[in-house]
N, CA, C and O of each residue as an XYZ file, in Angstrom:
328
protein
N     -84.689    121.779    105.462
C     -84.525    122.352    104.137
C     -83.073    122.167    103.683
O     -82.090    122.205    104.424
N     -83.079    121.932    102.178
C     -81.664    121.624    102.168
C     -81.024    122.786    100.701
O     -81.817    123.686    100.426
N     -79.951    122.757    100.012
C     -79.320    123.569     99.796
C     -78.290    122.850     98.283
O     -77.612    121.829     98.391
N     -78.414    123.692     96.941
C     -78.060    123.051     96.017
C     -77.192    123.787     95.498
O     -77.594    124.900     95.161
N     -75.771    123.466     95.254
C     -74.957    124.849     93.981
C     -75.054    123.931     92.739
O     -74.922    122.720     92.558
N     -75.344    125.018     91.941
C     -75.789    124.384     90.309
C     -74.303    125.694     89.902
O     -74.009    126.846     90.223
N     -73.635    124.372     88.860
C     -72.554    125.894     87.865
C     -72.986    125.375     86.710
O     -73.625    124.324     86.682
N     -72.572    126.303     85.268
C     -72.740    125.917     83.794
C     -71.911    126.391     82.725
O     -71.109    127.325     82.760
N     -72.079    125.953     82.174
C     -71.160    126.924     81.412
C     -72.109    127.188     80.070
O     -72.744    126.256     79.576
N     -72.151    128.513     79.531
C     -72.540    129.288     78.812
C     -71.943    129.412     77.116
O     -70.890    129.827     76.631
N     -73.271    128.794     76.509
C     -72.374    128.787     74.705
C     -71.713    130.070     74.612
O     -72.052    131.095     75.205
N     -70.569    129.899     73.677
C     -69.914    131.017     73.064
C     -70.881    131.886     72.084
O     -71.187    131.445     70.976
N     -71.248    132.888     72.459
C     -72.286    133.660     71.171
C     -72.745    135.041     71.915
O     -73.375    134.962     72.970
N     -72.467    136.112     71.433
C     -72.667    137.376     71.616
C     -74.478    137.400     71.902
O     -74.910    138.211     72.721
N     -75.376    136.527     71.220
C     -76.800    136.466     71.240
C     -77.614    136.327     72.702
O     -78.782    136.497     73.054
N     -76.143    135.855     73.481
C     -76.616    135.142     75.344
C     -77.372    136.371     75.677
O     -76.822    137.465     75.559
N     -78.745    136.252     76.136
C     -78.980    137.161     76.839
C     -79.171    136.518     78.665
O     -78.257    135.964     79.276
N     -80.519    136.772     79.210
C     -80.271    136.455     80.613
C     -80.831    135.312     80.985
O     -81.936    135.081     80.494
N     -80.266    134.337     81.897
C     -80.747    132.932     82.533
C     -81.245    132.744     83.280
O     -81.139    133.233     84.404
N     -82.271    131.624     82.733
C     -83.208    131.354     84.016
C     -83.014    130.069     84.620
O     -82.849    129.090     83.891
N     -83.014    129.964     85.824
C     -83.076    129.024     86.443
C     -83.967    128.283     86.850
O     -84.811    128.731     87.626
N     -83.986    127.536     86.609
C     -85.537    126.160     86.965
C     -85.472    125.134     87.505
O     -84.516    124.417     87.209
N     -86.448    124.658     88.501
C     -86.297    123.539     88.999
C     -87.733    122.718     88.683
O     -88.596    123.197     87.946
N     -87.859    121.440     89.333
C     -88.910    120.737     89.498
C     -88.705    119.629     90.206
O     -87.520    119.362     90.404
N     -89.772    118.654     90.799
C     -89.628    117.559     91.703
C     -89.054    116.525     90.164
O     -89.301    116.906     89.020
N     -88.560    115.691     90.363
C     -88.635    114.145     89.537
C     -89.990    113.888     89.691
O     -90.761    113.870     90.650
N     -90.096    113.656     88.262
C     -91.531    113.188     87.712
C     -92.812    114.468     87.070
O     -93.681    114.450     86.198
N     -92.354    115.385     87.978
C     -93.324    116.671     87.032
C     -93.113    117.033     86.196
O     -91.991    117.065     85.690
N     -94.474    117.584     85.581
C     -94.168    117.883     84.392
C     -93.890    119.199     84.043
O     -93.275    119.565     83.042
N     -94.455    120.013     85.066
C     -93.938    121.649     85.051
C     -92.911    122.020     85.847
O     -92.759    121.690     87.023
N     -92.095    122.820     85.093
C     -90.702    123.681     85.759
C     -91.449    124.883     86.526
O     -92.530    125.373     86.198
N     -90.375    125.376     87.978
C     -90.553    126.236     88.296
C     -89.649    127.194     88.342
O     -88.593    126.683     88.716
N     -89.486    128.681     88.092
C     -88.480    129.569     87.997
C     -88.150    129.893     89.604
O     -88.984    130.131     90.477
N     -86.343    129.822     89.783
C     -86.211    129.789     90.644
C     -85.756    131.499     90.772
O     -86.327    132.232     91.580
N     -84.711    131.971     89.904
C     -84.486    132.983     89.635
C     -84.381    133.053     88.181
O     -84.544    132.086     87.437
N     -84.015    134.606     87.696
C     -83.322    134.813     86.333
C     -82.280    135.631     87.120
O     -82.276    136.332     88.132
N     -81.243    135.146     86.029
C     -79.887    136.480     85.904
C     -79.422    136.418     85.173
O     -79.766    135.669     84.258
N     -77.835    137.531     85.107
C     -77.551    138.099     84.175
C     -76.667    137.144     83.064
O     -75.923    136.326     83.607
N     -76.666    137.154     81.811
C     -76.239    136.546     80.784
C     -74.616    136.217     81.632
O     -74.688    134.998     81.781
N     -73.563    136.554     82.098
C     -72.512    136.167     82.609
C     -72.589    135.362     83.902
O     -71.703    134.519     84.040
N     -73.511    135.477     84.889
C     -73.794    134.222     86.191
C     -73.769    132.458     85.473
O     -74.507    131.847     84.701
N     -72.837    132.216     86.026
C     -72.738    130.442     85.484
C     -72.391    129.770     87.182
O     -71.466    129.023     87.502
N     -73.434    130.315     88.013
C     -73.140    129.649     89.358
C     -73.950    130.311     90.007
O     -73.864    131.539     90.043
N     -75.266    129.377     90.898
C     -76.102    129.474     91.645
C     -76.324    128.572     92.716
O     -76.106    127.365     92.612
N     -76.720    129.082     93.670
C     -77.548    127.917     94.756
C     -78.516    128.133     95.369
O     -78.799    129.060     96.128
N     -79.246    126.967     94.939
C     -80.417    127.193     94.925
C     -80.977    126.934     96.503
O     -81.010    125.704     96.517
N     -81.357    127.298     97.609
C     -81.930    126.910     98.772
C     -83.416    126.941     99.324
O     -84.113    127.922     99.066
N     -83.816    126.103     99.925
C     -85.259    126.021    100.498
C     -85.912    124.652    100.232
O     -87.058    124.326    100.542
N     -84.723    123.701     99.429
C     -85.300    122.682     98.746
C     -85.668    121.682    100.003
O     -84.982    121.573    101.019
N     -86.962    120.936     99.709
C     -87.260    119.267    100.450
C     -86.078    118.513    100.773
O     -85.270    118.062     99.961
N     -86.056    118.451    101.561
C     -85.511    117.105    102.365
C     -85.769    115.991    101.616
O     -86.991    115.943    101.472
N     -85.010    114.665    100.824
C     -85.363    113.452    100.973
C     -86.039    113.190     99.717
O     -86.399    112.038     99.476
N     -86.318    114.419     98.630
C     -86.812    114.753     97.118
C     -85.742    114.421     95.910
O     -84.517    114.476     96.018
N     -86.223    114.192     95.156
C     -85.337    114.171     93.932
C     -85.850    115.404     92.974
O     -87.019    115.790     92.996
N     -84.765    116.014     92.070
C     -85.037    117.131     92.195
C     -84.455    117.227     90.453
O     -83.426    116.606     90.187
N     -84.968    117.804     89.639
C     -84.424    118.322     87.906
C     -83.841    119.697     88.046
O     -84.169    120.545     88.876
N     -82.969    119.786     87.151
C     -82.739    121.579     87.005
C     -82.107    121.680     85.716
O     -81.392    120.908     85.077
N     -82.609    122.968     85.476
C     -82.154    123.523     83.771
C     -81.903    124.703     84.012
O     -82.360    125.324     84.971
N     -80.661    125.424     82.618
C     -80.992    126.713     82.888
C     -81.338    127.379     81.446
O     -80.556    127.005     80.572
N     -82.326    128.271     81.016
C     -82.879    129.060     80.194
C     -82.503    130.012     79.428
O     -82.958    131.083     79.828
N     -81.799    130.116     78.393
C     -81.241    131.119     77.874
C     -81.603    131.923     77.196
O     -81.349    131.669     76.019
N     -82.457    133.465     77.464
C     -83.080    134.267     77.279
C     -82.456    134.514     75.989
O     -81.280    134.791     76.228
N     -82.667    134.548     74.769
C     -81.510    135.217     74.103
C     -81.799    136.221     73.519
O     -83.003    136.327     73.289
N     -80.932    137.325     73.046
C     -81.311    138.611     72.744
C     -82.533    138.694     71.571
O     -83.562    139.369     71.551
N     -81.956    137.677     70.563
C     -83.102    137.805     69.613
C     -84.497    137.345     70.111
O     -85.277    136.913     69.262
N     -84.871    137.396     71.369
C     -86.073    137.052     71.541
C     -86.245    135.233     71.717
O     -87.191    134.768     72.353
N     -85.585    134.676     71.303
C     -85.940    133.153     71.488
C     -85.247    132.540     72.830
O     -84.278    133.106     73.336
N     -86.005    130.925     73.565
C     -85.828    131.335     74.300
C     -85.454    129.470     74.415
O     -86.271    128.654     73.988
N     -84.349    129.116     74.939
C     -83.608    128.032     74.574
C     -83.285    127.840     75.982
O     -82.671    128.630     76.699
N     -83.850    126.505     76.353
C     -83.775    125.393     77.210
C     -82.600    124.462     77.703
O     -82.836    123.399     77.129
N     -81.585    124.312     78.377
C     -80.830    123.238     78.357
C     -81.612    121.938     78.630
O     -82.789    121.864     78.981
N     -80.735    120.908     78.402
C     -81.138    119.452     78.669
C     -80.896    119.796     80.419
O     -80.193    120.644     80.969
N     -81.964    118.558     81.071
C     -81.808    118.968     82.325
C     -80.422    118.461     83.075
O     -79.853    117.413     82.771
N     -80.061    119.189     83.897
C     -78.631    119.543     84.436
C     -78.365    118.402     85.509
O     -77.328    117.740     85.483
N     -79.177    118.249     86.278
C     -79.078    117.098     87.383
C     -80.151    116.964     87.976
O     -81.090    117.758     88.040
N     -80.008    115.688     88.544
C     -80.743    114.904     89.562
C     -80.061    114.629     90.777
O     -79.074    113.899     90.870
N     -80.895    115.541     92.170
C     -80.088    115.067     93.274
C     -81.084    114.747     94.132
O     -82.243    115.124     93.952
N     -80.597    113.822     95.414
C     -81.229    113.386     96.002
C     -80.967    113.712     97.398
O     -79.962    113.230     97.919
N     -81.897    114.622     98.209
C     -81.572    115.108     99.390
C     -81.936    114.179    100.694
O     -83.068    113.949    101.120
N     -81.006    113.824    101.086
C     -81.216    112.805    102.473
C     -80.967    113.128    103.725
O     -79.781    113.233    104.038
N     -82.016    113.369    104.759
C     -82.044    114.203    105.932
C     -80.598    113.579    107.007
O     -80.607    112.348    106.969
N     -79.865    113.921    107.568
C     -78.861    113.369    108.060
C     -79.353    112.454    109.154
O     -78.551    111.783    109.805
């Protein structure tokens, strides 16, 4: 199992509410929630991931008014068993 730190940085706007974190294999078409947190977390790691996978991640920005805004996806990494 291998082990990912994702950081971000967060638009300027009082509206931020809380982030979600998502992953998926390369090539799917559905995201999975890895966690949510709080509107100020801009640094996670994510662990438990495949060995030897390529891997998407976004993070979700809950925002207070109710809408619920997607980043473009964040990276592609590729885990290679040593």
């Amino acid at each position: 199992m291998a082990d990912f730190n994702l950081s971000w940085a967060i638009a300027g706007s009082t509206n931020n509410g809380l982030q979600t974190i998502q992953y998926r294999h390369y090539g799917d078409s559905l995201w999975t929630t890895y966690s949510t947190e709080a509107a100020g977390v801009i640094t996670k790691t994510v662990v438990g991931l495949d060995d030897n996978k390529v891997y998407e991640f976004r993070i979700v920005n809950n925002c207070l008014t109710g809408e619920v805004n997607p980043s473009n996806m964040l990276e592609q990494v590729v885990k290679v068993c040593p």
